[in-house]
C-alpha positions as CSV (number, residue, x, y, z in Angstrom):
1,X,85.0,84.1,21.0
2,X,82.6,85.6,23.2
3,X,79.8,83.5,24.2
4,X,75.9,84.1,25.0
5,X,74.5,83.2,28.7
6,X,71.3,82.1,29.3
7,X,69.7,81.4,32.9
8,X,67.4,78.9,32.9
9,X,64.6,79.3,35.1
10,X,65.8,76.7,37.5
11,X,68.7,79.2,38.0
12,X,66.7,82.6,38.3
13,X,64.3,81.1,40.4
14,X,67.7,80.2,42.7
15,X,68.9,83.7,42.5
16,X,65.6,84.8,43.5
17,X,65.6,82.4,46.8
18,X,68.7,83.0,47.7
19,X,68.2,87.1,47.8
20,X,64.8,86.5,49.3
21,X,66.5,84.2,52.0
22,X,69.2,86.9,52.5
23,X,66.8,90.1,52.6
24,X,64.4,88.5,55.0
25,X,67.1,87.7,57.4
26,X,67.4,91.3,57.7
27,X,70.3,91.6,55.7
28,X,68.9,93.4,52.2
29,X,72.4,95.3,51.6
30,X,73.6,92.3,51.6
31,X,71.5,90.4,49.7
32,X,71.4,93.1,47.0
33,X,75.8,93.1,47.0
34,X,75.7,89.0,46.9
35,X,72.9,88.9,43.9
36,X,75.1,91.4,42.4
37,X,78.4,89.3,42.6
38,X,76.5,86.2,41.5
39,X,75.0,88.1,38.4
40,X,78.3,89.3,37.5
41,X,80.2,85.7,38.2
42,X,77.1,84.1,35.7
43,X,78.2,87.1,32.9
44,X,81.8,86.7,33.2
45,X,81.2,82.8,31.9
46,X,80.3,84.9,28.0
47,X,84.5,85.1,28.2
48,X,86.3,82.2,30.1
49,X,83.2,79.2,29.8
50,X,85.8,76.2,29.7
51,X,87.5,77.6,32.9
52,X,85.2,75.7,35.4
53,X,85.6,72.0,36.8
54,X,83.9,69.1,36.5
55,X,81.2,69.0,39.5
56,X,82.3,65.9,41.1
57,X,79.2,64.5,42.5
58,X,78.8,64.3,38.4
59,X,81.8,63.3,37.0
60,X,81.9,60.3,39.7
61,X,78.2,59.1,37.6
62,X,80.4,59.4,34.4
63,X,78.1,62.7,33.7
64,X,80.9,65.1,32.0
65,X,78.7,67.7,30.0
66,X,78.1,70.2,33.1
67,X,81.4,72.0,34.7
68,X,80.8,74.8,37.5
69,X,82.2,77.5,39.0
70,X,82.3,79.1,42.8
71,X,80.7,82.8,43.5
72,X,81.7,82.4,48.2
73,X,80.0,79.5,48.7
74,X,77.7,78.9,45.8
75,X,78.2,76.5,43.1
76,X,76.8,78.1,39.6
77,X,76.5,74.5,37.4
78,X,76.4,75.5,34.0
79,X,76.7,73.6,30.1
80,X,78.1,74.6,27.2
81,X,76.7,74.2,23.7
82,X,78.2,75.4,20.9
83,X,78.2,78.9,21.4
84,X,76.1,79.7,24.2
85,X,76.3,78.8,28.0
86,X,73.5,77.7,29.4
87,X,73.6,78.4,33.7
88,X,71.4,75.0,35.2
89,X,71.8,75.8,39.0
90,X,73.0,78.3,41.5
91,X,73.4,76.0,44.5
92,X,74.4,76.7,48.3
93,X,78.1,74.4,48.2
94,X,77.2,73.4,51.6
95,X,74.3,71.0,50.6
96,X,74.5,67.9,49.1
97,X,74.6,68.3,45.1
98,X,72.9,64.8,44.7
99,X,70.2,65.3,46.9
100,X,69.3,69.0,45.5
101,X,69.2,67.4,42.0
102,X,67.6,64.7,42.8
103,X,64.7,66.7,44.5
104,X,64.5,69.0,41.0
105,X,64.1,65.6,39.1
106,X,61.4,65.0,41.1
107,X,59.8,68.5,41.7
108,X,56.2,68.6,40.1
């Protein structure tokens, strides 16, 4: 079963920081190959959705309906309903999970 991805716009406004971060560092090859890599990371969830983990920052609230996967040191947090995937957050794994989605609860 093949399934369809969405990006929320929490997630493509992440992708879009991320490369903006990247570019402006002067490093716009790279930020171009990493967008790339995450883009195609994101896709590749239409095949395999069930193959990522249980954030644990989540699981450890008893929150179980979000799993995620790892493009280098991003953390792509993603659902899945019925037949679609639905990609939440593409988040720098170095940062604190809570505090990032606690800051987007709260974000006006």
């Amino acid at each position: 079963m093949t399934y369809r991805v969405h990006l929320v716009a929490d997630a493509e406004l992440d992708l879009f920081e991320i490369y903006q971060y990247i570019a402006l560092s002067d490093f716009p090859d790279r930020a171009e190959k990493l967008l790339a890599e995450l883009e195609q990371v994101c896709l590749s969830l239409a095949d395999l959705p069930e193959r990522g983990h249980l954030p644990p920052e989540l699981e450890q609230i008893d929150v179980r309906h979000y799993r995620e996967i790892h493009c280098k040191m991003y953390r792509i947090i993603y659902e899945i309903r019925d037949s679609e995937v639905f990609i939440h957050c593409i988040l720098d794994g170095r940062r604190d999970l809570q505090e990032l989605l606690q800051h987007r609860l709260f974000r006006a």
